[in-house]
DOMAR-445061 format. One record per residue (C-alpha): x, y, z negated; residue number from 1; residue in three letters. Coordinates in steps of 0.25 Angstrom, whole numbers. Layout:
BEGIN
SEDO  x  y  z  num  residuo
SEDO  X  Y  Z  NUM  ala
...
REM end
This chain:
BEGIN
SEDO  x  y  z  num  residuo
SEDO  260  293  -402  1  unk
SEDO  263  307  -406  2  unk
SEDO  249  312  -406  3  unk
SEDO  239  307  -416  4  unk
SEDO  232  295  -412  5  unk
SEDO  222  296  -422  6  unk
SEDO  218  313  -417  7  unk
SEDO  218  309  -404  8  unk
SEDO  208  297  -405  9  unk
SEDO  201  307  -414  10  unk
SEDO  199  316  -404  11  unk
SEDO  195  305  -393  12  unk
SEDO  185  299  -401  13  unk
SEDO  179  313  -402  14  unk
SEDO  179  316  -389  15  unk
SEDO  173  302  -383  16  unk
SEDO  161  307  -393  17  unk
SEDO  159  319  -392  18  unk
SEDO  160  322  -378  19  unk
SEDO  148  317  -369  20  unk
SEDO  150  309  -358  21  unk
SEDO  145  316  -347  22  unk
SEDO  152  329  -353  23  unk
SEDO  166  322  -353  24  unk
SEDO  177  325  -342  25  unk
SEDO  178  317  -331  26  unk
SEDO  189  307  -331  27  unk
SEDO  201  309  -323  28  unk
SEDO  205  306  -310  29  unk
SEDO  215  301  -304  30  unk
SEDO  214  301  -289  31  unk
SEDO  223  292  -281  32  unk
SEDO  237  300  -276  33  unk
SEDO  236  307  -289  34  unk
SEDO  251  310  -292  35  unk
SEDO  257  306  -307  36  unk
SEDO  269  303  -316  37  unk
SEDO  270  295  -327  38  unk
SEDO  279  296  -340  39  unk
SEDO  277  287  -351  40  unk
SEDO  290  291  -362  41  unk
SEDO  289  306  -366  42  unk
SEDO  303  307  -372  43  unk
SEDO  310  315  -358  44  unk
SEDO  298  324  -355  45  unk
SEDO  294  335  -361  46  unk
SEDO  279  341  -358  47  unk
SEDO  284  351  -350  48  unk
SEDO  292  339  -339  49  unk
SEDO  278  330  -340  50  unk
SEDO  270  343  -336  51  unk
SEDO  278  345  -324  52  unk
SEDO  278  330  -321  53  unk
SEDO  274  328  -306  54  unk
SEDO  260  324  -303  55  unk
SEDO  246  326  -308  56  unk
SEDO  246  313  -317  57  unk
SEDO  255  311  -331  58  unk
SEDO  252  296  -337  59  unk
SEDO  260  297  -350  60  unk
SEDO  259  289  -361  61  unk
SEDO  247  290  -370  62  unk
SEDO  257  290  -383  63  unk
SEDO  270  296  -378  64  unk
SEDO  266  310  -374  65  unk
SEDO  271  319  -387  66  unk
SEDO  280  332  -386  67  unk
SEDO  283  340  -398  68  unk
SEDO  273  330  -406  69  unk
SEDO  263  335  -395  70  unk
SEDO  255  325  -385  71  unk
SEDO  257  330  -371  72  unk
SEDO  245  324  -364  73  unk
SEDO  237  336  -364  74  unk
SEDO  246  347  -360  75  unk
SEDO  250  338  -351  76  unk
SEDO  235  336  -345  77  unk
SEDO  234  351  -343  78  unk
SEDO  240  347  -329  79  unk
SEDO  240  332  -330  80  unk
SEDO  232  321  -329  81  unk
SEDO  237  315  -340  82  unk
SEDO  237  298  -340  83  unk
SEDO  241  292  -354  84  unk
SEDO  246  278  -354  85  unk
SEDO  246  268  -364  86  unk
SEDO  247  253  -364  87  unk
SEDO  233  247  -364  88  unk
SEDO  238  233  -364  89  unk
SEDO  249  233  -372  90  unk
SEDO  253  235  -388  91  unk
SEDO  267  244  -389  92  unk
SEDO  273  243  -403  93  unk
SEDO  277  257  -402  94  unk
SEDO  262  263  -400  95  unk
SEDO  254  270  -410  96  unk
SEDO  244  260  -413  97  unk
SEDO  252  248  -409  98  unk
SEDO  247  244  -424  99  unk
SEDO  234  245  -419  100  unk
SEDO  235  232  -411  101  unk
SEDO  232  218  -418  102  unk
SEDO  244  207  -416  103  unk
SEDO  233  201  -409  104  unk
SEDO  230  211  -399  105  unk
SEDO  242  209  -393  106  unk
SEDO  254  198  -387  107  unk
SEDO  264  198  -378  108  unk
SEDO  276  208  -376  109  unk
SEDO  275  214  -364  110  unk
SEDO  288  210  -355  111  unk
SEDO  299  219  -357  112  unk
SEDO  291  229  -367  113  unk
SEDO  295  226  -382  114  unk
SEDO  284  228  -391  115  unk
SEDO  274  230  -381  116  unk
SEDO  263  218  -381  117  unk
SEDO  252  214  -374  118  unk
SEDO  238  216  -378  119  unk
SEDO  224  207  -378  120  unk
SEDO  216  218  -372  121  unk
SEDO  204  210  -375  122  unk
SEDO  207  215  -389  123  unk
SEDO  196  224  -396  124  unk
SEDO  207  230  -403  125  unk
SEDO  218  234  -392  126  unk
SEDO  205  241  -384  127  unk
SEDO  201  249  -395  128  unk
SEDO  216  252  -395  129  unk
SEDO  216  256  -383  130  unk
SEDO  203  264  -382  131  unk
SEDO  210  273  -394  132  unk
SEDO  220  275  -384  133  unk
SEDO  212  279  -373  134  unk
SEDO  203  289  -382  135  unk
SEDO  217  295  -387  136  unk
SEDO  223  298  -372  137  unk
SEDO  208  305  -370  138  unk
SEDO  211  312  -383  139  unk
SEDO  227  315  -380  140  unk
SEDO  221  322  -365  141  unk
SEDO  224  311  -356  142  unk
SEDO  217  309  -342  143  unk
SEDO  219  295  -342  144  unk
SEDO  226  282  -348  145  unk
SEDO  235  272  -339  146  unk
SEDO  232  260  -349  147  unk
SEDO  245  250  -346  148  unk
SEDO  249  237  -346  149  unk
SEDO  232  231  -343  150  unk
SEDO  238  219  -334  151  unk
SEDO  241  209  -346  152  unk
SEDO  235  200  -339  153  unk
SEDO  245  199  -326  154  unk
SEDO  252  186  -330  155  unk
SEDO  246  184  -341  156  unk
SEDO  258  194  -347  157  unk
SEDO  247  198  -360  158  unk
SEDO  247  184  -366  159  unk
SEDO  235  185  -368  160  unk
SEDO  230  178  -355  161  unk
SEDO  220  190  -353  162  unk
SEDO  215  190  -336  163  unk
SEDO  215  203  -327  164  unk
SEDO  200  204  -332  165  unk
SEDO  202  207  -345  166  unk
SEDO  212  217  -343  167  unk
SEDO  202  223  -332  168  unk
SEDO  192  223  -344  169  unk
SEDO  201  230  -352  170  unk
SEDO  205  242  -342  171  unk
SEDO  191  243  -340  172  unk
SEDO  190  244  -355  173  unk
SEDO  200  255  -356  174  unk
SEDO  195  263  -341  175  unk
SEDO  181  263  -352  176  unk
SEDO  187  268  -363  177  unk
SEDO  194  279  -353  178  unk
SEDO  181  283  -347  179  unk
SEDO  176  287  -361  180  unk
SEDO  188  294  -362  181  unk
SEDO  188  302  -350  182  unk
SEDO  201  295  -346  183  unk
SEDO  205  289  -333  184  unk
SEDO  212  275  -334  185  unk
SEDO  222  270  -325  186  unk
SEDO  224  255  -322  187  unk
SEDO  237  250  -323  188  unk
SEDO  246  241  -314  189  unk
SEDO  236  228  -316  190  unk
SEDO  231  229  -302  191  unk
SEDO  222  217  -304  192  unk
SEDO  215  224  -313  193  unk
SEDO  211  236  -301  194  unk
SEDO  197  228  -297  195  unk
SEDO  191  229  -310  196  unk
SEDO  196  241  -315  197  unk
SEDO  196  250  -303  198  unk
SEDO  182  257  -307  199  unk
SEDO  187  262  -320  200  unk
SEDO  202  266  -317  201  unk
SEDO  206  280  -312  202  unk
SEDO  221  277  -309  203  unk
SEDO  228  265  -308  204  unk
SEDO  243  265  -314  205  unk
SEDO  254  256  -308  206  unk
SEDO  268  252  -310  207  unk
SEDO  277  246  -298  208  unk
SEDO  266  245  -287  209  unk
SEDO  278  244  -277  210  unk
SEDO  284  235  -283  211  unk
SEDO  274  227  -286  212  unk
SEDO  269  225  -273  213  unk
SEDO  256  231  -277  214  unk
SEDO  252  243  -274  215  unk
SEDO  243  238  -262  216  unk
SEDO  233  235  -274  217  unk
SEDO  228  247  -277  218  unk
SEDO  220  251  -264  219  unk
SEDO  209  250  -273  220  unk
SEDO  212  259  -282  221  unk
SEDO  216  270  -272  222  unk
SEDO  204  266  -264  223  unk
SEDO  197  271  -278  224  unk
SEDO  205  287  -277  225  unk
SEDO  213  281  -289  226  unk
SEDO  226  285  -292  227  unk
SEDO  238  273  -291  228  unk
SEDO  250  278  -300  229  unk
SEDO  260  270  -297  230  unk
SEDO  274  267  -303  231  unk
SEDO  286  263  -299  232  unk
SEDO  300  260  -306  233  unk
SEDO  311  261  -297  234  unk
SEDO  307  261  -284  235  unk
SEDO  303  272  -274  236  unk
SEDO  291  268  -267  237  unk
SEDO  280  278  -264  238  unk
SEDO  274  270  -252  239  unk
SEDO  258  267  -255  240  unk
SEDO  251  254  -248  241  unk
SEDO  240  257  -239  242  unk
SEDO  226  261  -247  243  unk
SEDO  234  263  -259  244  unk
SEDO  239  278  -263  245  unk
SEDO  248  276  -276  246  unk
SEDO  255  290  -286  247  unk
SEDO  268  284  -286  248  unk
SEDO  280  287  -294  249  unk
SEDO  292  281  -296  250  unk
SEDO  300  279  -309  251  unk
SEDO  313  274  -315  252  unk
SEDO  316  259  -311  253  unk
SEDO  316  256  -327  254  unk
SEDO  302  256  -328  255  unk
SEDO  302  269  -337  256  unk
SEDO  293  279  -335  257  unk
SEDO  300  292  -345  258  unk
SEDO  302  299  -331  259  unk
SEDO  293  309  -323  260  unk
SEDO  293  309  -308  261  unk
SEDO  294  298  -297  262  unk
SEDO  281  301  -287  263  unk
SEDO  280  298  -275  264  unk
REM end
């Protein structure tokens, strides 16, 4: 992180308790149809090439967002709605406060993502965690947060043997902590989650839809006037099942998102 954690938390903090809530803004929203891009590695765009990126919606990476030692998430939100990811269910070695996690707090590698574990997202301590995150995208001027990787529990790939509940539980927890915020919370990919989440969610966020066979599963979500952002690696697919009405784009078959561009 190029900005400091410890100001922006700081400045959060202040705001959370300073500021009334029935004189806060309102939270964003993000109707369904709402056209977007995402980029998650800032090393081939400069602000200018993220301002111009097509779409009304920019989900970035919460820590990744620096030029010339300047975070660009609230230039960028002069004619964005900026959505600032971070992994909500996962420990990346190369985070900030990585050292803020207690070996207990987290297990397993994720498959095919070198020092990136898994977390028990029952921990007191990987929620408090992740709250300071939250309060520092509301300070850095983001709209919203796209917490990733909340489906642990499919297949047990956490190791820790946690169910669907808890992780509905816990993206509950976070949409909360959003709320307070004045930050809108996307649910993504973990479509069994979208029954007990749906009431707190603003967007949902997922990967390969088409693929997957599975983009019939979020009528309930449009039903709702939520946005479906929706991506796909390496194939062109903008077709939309019946009730559903998905933002499509379509990246590089290699999974990486370091590209703009690709809507439908």
């Amino acid at each position: 992180m190029h900005y400091s954690t410890v100001l922006l938390l700081a400045s959060a903090n202040s705001l959370v308790t300073a500021t009334p809530v029935s004189r806060r803004a309102a939270v964003t929203k993000f109707p369904s149809g709402t056209s977007w891009d995402i980029v998650l590695n800032d090393g081939n765009f400069d602000l200018a090439g993220l301002k111009a990126a097509k779409g009304d919606v920019l989900d970035i990476d919460l820590f990744d967002n620096t030029a010339d030692g300047k975070t660009w998430i609230k230039e960028l939100a002069k004619t964005k709605k900026v959505i600032c990811y971070f992994s909500a269910g996962s420990r990346e070695d190369w985070r900030p406060d990585a050292k803020d996690f207690a070996a207990s707090d987290y297990g397993k590698e994720l498959d095919g993502w070198k020092g990136e574990n898994w977390l028990d997202v029952t921990s007191t301590n990987v929620r408090n965690i992740m709250k300071k995150r939250i309060e520092a995208a509301a300070a850095a001027g983001c709209s919203a947060v796209d917490p990733d990787n909340v489906d642990g529990f499919d297949g047990n790939q956490d190791g820790f043997s946690k169910d669907a509940s808890v992780y509905a539980d816990y993206v509950n927890y976070l949409a909360g902590v959003a709320k307070n915020n004045t930050l809108a919370i996307g649910l993504k990919n973990a479509l069994d989650l979208i029954p007990s989440v749906i009431n707190n969610i603003q967007f949902a966020v997922n990967e390969e839809c088409h693929a997957n066979t599975e983009c019939d599963r979020y009528k309930s979500v449009t039903k709702a006037g939520l946005a479906v952002f929706n991506i796909e690696y390496g194939i062109n697919d903008c077709s939309e099942p019946s009730g559903v009405i998905l933002s499509s784009v379509m990246k590089p078959a290699n999974q990486s998102l370091d590209t703009l561009g690709g809507q439908c």
